[in-house]
C-alpha positions, 0 to 999 in steps of 0.5 A: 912415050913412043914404042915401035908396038903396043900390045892390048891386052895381057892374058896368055896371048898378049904376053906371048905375042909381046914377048915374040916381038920384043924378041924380034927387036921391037920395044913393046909396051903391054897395056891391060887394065888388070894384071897380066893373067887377071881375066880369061887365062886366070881360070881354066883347066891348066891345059896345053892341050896337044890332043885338042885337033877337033874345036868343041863343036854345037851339038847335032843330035835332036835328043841331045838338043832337047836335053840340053834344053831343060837347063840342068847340065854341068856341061852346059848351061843358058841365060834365057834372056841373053838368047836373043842377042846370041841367036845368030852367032849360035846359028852359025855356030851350029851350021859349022859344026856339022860333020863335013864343016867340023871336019874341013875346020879341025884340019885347018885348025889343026897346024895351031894345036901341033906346035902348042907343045913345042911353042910353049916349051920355049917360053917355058925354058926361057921363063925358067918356069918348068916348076909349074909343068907336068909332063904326063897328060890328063885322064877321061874316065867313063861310066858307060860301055857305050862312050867309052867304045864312041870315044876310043873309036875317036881316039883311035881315028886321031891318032891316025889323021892326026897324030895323037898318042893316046892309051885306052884304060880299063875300070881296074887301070882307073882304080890303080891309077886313082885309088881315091876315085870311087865308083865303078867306070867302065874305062878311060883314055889316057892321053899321052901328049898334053901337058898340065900348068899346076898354077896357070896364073903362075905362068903367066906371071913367069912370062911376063916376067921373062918379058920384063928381062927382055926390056919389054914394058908393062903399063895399066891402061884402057883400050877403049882408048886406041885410035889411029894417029898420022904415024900409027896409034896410041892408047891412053895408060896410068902413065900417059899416052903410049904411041906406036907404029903398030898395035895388036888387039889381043883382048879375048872377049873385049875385043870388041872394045877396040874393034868396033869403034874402028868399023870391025864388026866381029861375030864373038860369041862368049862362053864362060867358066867357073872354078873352085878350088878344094882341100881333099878329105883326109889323106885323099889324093888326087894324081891326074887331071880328070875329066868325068866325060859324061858330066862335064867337069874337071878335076885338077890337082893344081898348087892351090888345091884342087881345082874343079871346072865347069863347063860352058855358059852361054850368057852376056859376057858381063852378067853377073855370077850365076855359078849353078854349074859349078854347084851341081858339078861339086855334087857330082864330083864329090860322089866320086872323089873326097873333096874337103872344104872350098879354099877359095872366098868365091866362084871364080868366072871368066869368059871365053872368046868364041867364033862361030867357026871354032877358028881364032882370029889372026892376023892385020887388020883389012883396013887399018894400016899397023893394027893386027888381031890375035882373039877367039881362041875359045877353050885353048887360049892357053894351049894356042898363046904362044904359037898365036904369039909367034906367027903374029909377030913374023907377020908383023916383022915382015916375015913369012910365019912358020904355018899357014895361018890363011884360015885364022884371017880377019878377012873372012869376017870383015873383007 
């Protein structure tokens, strides 16, 4: 078969990409060895993060350093023996996130993060998957006077660089909005622009589809098989070899799969996530996603129960499970909130694809005529899918996109 694009890889931004081209007039195949939305976008806090300006950064502080090196956090967690491998991304990782480098960054970040909303409500219309969207923002919740004021003197700095709506909440603001939140918290923020997914994977499934209507093309298939050929490129799929004028590697923390063997040589660093999903006790309720900000971990009130999230963790990317993070965050959690029975057999486990700049990868290929990157969006590879998806097909279309996208280019790792 030949089509005028294959596109590698179906999470959150492969479908969105593939969707923008086949909108564009391109026939696209969409090539994945699972089902669209089956690895990294399966599994997250279900977050269209407006609020999202500053990327997570490494930690600067000594002491905190040091506490994280004990290895006891919900927030964070290490495997000792994959350090090594990880040192020099970590090292940058680092250097980036001192305060004058963060701050040139969030800036050029920034772009992405404002036209999440708008970018993902048009494919939410167009999916007809409004049913899976609330409105209404998500919570942080503090149990100390100190982060409380540290982080409503940075919402308030947001709002004025950037935007972004907010409302600061008392201990008795907390206790009405969540009656079956116990504990005394000293305050909260409430931002105001987010959105939530109450089933992520749902989601996706519902663009996928909407691609399908468009007269796009979804096969299973193995990137490790991509190689160039005289007009463009091919991929071997279940349903045989695919040739296409251009292809797009969208493949998160795969991309290496793709990108190495073409002489790409990437500095992705992987953080992975667990989650759980839980039944409340009784007649509990939970009204609004929850982070506990000085634990580090989420509550979710999704379609499929209560979803609890973890924080990072720096291991291999295809290491087996070591869920501690999510075990000592459902101790935590359930301190403060009635959670029933788990509902799922096991930990989920995903692995997000992290720069060490903070900054996706976005953009043609130096070297290779037709190939293009769309990875390393890290904790918002939900919130940045279709924003990603559009810039990346007017780019391959021949247009001038939207933003400026300079920032995100593969150029600045491999000239």
């Amino acid at each position: 078969m030949t089509k005028d694009v294959i596109v590698l890889g179906a999470g959150i931004v492969g479908v969105s990409t593939a969707i923008h081209l086949q909108r564009r007039g391109r026939q696209v195949t969409l090539v994945d060895r699972k089902a669209p939305g089956g690895e990294t976008s399966f599994g997250n806090a279900g977050l269209i993060q407006r609020e999202g300006v500053v990327p997570y950064g490494f930690p600067q502080q000594l002491g905190v350093l040091i506490r994280y090196a004990f290895n006891n956090r919900i927030d964070a967690h290490y495997h000792l023996r994959a350090l090594p491998g990880q040192l020099a991304f970590l090292a940058r990782y680092w250097w980036n996130s001192n305060t004058k480098r963060h701050e040139m960054i969030s800036r050029a970040y920034a772009p992405l993060i404002e036209h999440s909303i708008s970018e993902h409500n048009d494919l939410i219309e167009a999916s007809h998957s409004g049913h899976l969207i609330r409105k209404d923002g998500w919570m942080e919740i503090f149990r100390t006077d100190a982060k409380r004021d540290a982080e409503f003197a940075e919402a308030e700095r947001l709002q004025r660089e950037f935007g972004v709506s907010y409302d600061a909440l008392s201990g008795a603001d907390i206790a009405r909005m969540e009656p079956s939140i116990r504990g005394e918290f000293r305050g909260g923020l409430r931002w105001r622009d987010p959105w939530s997914v109450l089933d992520p994977h749902g989601l996706i499934t519902a663009y996928r589809l909407y691609f399908e209507r468009l007269g796009g093309r979804f096969t299973s298939g193995d990137a490790a098989t991509l190689e160039q050929t005289a007009s463009g490129w091919k991929v071997t799929t279940s349903d045989g070899a695919v040739e296409a004028q251009d292809a797009v590697v969208a493949l998160g923390p795969w991309a290496d799969l793709a990108t190495s063997k073409l002489g790409y040589s990437f500095p992705l660093g992987v953080k992975r996530g667990y989650h759980m999903h839980y039944a409340p006790e009784g007649d509990a309720m939970l009204n609004n996603w929850t982070l506990d900000a000085e634990r580090g971990y989420f509550l979710a009130p999704m379609n499929r129960g209560i979803r609890l999230t973890t924080g990072a963790e720096f291991a291999a990317r295809d290491a087996p499970k070591t869920p501690v993070q999510l075990d000592r965050a459902e101790k935590v959690a359930r301190a403060i909130f009635p959670l029933g029975r788990r509902l799922d057999p096991e930990p989920w486990m995903g692995a997000r694809p992290c720069t060490p700049d903070m900054m996706p990868i976005i953009g043609k290929a130096p070297r290779h005529d037709g190939l293009w990157f769309a990875f390393g969006h890290a904790h918002h590879g939900l919130t940045l899918g279709p924003v990603t998806g559009r810039v990346l097909a007017e780019l391959i279309t021949g247009d001038a996109p939207f933003i400026n996208i300079a920032a995100y280019s593969p150029n600045r790792f491999n000239p």
